[in-house]
PDB file with SEQRES, HELIX, SHEET and CRYST1 records, atoms N, CA, C and O in Angstrom:
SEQRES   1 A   63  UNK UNK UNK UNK UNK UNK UNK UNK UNK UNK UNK UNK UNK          
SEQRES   2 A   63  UNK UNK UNK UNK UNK UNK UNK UNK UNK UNK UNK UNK UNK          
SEQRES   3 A   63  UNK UNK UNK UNK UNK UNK UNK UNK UNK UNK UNK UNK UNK          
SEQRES   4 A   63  UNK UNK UNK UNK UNK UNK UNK UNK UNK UNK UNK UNK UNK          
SEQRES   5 A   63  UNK UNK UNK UNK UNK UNK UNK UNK UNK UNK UNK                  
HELIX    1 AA1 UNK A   12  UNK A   19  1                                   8    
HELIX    2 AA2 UNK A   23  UNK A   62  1                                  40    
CRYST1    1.000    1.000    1.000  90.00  90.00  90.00 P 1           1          
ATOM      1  N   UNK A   1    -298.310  85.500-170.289  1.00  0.00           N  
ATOM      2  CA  UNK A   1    -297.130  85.077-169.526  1.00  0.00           C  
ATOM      3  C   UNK A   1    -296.813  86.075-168.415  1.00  0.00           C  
ATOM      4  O   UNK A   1    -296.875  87.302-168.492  1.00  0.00           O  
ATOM      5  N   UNK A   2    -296.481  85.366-167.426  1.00  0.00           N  
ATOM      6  CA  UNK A   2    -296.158  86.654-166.510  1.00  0.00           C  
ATOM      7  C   UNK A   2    -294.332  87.118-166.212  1.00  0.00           C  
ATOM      8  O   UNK A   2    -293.298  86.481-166.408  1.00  0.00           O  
ATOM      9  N   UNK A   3    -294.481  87.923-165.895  1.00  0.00           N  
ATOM     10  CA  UNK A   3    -292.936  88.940-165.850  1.00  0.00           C  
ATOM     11  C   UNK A   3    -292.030  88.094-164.493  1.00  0.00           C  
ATOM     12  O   UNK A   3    -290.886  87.665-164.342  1.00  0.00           O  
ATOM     13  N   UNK A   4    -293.277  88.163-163.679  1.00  0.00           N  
ATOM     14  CA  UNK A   4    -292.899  88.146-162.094  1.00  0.00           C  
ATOM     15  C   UNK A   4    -292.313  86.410-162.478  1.00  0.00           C  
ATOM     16  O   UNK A   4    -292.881  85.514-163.102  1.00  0.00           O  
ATOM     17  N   UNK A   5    -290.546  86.459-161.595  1.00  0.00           N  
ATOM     18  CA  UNK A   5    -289.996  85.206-161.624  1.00  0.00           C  
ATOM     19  C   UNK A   5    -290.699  84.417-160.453  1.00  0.00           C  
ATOM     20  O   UNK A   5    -291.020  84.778-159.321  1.00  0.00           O  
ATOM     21  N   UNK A   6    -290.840  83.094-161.182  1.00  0.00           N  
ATOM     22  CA  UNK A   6    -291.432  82.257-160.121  1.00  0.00           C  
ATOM     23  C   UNK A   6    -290.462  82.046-158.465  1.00  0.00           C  
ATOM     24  O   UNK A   6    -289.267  81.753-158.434  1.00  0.00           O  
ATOM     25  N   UNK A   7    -291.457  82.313-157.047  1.00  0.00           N  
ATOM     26  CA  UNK A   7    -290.921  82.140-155.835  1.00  0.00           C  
ATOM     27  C   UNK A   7    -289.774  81.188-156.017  1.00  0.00           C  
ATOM     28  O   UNK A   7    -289.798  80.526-157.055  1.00  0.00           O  
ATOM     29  N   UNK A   8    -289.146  81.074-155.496  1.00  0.00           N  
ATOM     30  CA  UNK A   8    -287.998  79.895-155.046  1.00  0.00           C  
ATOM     31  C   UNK A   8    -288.775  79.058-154.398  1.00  0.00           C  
ATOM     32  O   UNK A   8    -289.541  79.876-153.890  1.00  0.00           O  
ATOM     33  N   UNK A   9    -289.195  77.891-153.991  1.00  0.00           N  
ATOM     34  CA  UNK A   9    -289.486  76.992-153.068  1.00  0.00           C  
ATOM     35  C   UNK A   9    -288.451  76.670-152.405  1.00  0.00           C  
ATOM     36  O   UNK A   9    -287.478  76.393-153.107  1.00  0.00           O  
ATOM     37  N   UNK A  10    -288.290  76.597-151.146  1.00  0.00           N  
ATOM     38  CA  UNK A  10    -287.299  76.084-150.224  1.00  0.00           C  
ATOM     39  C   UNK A  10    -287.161  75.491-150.204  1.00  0.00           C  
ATOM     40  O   UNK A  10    -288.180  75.004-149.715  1.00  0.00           O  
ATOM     41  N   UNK A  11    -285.992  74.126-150.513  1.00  0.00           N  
ATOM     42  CA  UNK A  11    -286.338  72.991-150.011  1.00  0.00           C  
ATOM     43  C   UNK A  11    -286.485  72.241-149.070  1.00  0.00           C  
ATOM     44  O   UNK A  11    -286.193  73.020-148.162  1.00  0.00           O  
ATOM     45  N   UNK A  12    -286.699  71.384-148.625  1.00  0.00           N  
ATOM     46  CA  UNK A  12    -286.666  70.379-147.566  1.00  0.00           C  
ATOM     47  C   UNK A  12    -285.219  70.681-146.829  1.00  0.00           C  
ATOM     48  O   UNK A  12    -285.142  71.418-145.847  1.00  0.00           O  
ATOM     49  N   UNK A  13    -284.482  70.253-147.214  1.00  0.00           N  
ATOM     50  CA  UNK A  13    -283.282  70.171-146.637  1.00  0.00           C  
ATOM     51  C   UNK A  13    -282.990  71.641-146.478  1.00  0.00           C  
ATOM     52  O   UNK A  13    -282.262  71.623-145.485  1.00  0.00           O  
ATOM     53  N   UNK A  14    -283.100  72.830-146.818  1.00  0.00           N  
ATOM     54  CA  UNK A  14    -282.909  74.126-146.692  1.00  0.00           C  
ATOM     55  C   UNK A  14    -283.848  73.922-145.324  1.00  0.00           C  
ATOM     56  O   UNK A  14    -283.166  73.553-144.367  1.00  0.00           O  
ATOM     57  N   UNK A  15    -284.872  74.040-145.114  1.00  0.00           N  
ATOM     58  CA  UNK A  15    -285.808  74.070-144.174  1.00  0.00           C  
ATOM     59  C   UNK A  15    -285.271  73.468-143.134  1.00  0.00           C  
ATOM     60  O   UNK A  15    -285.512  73.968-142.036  1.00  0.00           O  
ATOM     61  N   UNK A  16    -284.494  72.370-143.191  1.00  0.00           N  
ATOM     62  CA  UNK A  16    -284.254  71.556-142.078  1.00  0.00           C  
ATOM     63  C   UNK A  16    -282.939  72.224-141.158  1.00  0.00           C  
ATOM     64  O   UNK A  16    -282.568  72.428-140.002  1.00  0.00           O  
ATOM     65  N   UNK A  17    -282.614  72.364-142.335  1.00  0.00           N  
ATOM     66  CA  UNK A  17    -280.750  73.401-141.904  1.00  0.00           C  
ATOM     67  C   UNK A  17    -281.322  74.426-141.357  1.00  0.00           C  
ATOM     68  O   UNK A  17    -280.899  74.501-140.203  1.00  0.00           O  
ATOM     69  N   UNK A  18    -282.053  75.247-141.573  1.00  0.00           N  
ATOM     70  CA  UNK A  18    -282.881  76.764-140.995  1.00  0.00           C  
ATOM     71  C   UNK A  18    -283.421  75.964-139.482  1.00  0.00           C  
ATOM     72  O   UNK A  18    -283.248  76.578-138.429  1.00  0.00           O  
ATOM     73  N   UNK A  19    -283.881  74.986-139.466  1.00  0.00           N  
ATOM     74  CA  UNK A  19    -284.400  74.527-137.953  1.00  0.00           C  
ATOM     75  C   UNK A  19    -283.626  74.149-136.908  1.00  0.00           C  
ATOM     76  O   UNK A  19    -283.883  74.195-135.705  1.00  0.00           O  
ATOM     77  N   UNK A  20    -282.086  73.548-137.803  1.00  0.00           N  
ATOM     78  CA  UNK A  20    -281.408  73.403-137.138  1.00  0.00           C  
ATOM     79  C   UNK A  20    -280.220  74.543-136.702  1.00  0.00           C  
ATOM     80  O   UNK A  20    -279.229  74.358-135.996  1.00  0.00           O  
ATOM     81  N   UNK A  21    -280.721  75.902-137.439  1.00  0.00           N  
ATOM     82  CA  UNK A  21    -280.159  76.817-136.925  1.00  0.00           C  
ATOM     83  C   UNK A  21    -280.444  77.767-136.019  1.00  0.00           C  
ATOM     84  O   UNK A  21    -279.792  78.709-135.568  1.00  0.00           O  
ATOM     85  N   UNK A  22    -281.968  77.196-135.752  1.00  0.00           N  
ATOM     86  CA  UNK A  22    -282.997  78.280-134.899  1.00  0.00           C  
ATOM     87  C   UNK A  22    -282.372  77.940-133.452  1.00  0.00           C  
ATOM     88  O   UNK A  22    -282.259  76.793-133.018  1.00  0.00           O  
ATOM     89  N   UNK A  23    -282.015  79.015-132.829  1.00  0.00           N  
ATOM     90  CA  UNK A  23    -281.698  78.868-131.076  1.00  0.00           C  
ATOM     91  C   UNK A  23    -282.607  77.640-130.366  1.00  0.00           C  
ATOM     92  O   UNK A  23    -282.194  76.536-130.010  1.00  0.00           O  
ATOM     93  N   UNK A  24    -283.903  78.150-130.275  1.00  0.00           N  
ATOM     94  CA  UNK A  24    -284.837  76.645-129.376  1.00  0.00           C  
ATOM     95  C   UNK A  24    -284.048  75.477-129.975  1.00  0.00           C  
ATOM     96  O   UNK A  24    -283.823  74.470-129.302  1.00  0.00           O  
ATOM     97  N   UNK A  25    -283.665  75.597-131.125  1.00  0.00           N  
ATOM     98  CA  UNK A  25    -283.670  74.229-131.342  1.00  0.00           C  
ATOM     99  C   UNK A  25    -281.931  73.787-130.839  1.00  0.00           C  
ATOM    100  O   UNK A  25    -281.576  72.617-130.698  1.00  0.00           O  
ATOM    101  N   UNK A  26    -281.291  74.623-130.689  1.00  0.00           N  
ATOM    102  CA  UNK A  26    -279.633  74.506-130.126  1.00  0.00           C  
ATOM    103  C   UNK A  26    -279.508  74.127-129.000  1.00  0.00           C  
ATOM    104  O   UNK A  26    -278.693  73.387-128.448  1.00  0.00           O  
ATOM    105  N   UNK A  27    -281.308  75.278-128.312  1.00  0.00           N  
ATOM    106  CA  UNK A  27    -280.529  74.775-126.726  1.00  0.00           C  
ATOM    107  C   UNK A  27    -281.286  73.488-126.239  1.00  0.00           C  
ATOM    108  O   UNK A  27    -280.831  73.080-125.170  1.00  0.00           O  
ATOM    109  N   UNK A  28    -282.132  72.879-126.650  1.00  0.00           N  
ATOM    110  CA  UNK A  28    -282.747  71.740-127.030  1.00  0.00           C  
ATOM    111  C   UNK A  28    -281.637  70.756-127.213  1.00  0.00           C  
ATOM    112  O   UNK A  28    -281.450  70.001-126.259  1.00  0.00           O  
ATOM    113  N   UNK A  29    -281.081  70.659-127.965  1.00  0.00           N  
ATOM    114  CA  UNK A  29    -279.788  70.150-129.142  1.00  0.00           C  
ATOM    115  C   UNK A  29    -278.832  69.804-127.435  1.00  0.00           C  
ATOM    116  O   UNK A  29    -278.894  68.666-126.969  1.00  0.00           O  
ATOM    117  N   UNK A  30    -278.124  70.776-126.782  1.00  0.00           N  
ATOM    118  CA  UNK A  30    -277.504  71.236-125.935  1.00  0.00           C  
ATOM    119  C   UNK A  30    -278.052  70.083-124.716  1.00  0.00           C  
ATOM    120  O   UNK A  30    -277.473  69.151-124.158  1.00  0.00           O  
ATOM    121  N   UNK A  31    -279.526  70.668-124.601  1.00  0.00           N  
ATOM    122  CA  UNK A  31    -280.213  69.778-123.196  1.00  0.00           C  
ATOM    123  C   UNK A  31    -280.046  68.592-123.235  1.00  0.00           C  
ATOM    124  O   UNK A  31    -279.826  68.003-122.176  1.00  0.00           O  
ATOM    125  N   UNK A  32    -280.110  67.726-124.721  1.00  0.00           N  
ATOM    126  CA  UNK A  32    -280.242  66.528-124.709  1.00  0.00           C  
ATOM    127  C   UNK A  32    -278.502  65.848-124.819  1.00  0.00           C  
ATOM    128  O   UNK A  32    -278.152  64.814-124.251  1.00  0.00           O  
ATOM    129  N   UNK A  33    -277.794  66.531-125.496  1.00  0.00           N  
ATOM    130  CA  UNK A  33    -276.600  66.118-125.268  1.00  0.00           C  
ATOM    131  C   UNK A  33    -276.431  65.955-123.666  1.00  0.00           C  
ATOM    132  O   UNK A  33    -276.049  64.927-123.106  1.00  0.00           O  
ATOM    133  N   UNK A  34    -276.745  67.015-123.119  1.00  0.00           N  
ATOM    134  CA  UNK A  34    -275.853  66.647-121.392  1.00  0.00           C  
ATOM    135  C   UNK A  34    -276.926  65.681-120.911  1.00  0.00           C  
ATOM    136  O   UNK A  34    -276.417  65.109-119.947  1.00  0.00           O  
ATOM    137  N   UNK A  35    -278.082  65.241-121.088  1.00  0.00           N  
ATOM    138  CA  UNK A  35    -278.817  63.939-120.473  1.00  0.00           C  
ATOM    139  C   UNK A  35    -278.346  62.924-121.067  1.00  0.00           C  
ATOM    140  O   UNK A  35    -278.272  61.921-120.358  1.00  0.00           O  
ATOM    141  N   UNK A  36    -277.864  62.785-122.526  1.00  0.00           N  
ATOM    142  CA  UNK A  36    -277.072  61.791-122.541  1.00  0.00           C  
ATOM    143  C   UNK A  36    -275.876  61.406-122.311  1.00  0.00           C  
ATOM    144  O   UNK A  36    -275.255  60.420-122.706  1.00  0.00           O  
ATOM    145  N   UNK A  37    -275.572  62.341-121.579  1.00  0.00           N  
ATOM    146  CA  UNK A  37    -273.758  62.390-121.101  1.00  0.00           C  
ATOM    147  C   UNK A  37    -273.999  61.774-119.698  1.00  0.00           C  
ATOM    148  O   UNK A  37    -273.280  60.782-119.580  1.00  0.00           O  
ATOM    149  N   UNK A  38    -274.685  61.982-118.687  1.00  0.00           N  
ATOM    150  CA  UNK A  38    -275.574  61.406-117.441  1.00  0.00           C  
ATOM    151  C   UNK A  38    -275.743  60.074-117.976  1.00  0.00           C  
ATOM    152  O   UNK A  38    -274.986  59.330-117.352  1.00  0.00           O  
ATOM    153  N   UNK A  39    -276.388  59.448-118.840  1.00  0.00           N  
ATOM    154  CA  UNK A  39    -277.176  58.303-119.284  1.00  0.00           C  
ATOM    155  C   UNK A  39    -276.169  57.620-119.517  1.00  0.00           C  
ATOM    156  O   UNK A  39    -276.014  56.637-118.792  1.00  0.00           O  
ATOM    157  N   UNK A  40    -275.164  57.886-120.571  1.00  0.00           N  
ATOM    158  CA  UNK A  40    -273.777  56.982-120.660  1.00  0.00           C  
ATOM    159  C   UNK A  40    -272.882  56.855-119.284  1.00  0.00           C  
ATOM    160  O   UNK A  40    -272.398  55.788-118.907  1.00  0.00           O  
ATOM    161  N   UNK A  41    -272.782  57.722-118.806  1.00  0.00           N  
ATOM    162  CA  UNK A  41    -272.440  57.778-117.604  1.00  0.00           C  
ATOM    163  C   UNK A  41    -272.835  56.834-116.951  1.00  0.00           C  
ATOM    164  O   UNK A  41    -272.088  55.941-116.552  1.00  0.00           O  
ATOM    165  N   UNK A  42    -273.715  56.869-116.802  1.00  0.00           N  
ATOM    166  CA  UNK A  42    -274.703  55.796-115.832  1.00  0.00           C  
ATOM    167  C   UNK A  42    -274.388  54.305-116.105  1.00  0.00           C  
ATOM    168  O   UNK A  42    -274.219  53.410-115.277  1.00  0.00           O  
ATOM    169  N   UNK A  43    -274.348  54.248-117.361  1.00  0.00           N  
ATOM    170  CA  UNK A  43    -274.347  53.161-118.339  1.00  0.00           C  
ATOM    171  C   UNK A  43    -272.879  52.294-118.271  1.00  0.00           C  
ATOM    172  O   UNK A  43    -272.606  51.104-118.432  1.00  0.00           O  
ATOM    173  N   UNK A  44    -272.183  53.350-117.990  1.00  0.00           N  
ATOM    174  CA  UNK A  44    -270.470  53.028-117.788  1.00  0.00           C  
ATOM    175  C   UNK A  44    -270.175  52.531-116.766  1.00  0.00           C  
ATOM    176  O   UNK A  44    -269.371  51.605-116.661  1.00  0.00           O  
ATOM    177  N   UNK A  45    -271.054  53.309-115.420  1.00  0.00           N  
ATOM    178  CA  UNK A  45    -270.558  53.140-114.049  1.00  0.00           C  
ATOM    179  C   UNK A  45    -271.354  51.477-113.703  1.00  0.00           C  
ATOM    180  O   UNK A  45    -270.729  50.582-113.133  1.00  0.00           O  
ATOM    181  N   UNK A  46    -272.805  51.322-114.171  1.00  0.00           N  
ATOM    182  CA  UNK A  46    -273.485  50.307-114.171  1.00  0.00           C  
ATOM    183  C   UNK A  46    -272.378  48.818-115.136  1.00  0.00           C  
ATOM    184  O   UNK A  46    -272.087  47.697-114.719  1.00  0.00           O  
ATOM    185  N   UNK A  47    -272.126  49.314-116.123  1.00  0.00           N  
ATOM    186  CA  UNK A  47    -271.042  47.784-116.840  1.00  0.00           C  
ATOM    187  C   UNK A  47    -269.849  47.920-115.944  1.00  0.00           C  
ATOM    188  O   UNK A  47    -269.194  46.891-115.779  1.00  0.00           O  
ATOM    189  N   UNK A  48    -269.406  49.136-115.267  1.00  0.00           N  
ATOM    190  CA  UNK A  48    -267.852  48.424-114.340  1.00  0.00           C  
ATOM    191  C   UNK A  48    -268.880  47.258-113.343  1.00  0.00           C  
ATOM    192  O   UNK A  48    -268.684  46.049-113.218  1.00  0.00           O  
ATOM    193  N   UNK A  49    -269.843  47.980-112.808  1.00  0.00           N  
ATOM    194  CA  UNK A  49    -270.236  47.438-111.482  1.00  0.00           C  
ATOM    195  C   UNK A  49    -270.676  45.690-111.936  1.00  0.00           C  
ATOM    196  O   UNK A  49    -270.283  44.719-111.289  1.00  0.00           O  
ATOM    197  N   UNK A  50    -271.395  45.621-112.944  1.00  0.00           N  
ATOM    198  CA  UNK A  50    -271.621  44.411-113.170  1.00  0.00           C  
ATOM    199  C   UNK A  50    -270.221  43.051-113.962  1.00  0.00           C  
ATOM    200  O   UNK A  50    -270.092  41.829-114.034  1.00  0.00           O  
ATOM    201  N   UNK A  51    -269.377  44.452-114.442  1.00  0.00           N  
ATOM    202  CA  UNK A  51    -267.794  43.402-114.686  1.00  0.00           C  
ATOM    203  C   UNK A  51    -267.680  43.036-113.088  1.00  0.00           C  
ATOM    204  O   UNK A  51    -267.344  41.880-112.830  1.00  0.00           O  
ATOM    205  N   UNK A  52    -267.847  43.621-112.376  1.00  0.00           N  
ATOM    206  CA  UNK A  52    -266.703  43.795-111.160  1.00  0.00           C  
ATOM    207  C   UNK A  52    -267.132  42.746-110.554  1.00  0.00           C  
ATOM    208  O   UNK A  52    -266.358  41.947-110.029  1.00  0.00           O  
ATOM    209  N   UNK A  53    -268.394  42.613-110.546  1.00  0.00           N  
ATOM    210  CA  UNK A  53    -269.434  41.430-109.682  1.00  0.00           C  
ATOM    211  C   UNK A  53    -269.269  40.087-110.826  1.00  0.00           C  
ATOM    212  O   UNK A  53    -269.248  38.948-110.359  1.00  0.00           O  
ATOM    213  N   UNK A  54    -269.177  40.254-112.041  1.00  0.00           N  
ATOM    214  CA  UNK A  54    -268.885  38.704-112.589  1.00  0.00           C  
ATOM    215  C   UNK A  54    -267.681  38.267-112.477  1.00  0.00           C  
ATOM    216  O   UNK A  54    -267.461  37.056-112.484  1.00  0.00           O  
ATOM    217  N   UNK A  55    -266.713  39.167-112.357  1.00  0.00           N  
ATOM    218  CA  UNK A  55    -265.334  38.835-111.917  1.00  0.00           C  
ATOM    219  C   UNK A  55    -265.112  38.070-110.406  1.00  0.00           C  
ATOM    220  O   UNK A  55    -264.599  36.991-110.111  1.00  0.00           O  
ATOM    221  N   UNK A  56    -265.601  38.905-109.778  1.00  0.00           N  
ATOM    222  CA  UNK A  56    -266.070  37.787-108.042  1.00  0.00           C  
ATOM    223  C   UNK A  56    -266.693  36.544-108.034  1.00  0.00           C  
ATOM    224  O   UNK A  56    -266.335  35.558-107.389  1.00  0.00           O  
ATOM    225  N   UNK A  57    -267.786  36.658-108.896  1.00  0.00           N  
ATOM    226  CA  UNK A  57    -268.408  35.578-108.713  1.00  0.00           C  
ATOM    227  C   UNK A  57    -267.775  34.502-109.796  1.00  0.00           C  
ATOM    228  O   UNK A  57    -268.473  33.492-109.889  1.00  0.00           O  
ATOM    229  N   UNK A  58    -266.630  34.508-110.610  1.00  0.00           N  
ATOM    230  CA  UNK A  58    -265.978  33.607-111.363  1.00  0.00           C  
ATOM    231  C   UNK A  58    -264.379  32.989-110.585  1.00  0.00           C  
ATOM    232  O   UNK A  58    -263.854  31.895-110.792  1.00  0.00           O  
ATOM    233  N   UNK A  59    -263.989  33.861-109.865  1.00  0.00           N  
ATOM    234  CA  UNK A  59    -263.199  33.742-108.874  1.00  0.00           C  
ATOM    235  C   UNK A  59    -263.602  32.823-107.837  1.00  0.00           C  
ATOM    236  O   UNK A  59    -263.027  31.746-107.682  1.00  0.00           O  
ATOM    237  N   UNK A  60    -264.733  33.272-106.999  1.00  0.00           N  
ATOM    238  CA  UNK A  60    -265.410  32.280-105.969  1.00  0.00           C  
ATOM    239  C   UNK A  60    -265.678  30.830-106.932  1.00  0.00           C  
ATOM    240  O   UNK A  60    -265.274  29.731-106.552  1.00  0.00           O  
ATOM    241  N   UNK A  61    -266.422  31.037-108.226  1.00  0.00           N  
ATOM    242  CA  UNK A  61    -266.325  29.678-108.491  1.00  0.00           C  
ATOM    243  C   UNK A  61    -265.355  28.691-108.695  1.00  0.00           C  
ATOM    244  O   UNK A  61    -265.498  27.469-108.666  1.00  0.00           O  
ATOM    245  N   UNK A  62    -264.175  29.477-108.943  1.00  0.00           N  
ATOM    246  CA  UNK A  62    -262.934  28.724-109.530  1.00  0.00           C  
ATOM    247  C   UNK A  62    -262.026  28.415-108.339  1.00  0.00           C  
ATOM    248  O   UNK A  62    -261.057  27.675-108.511  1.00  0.00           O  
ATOM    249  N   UNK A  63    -262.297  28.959-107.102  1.00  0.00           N  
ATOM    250  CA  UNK A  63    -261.461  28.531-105.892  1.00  0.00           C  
ATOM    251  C   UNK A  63    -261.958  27.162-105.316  1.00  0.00           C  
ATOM    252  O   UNK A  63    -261.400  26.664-104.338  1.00  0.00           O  
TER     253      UNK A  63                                                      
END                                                                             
């Protein structure tokens, strides 16, 4: 029998929390938040523009 206590295995989810604590992976984390802040953005300004244009063109039809 041996003395020496068996390693800990890390688990999965330990591992994952450690990756998600590593810097690359924050400022990564960071980069993609502000491209999707642009992207919704985009996304927002694109649905006013297309309300704004079905609103005209339901108006013109109804006159």
């Amino acid at each position: 029998m041996n003395e020496t206590p068996p390693r800990k295995k890390s688990s999965l989810k330990e591992n994952i929390a450690a990756a998600f604590r590593s810097p690359v992976f924050l400022v990564r984390r960071e980069a993609t938040k502000a491209r999707w802040e642009q992207v919704r953005e985009r996304l927002k300004l694109s649905r006013v523009k297309i309300s704004m244009r079905d609103r005209k063109r339901k108006a013109s039809k109804s006159s």
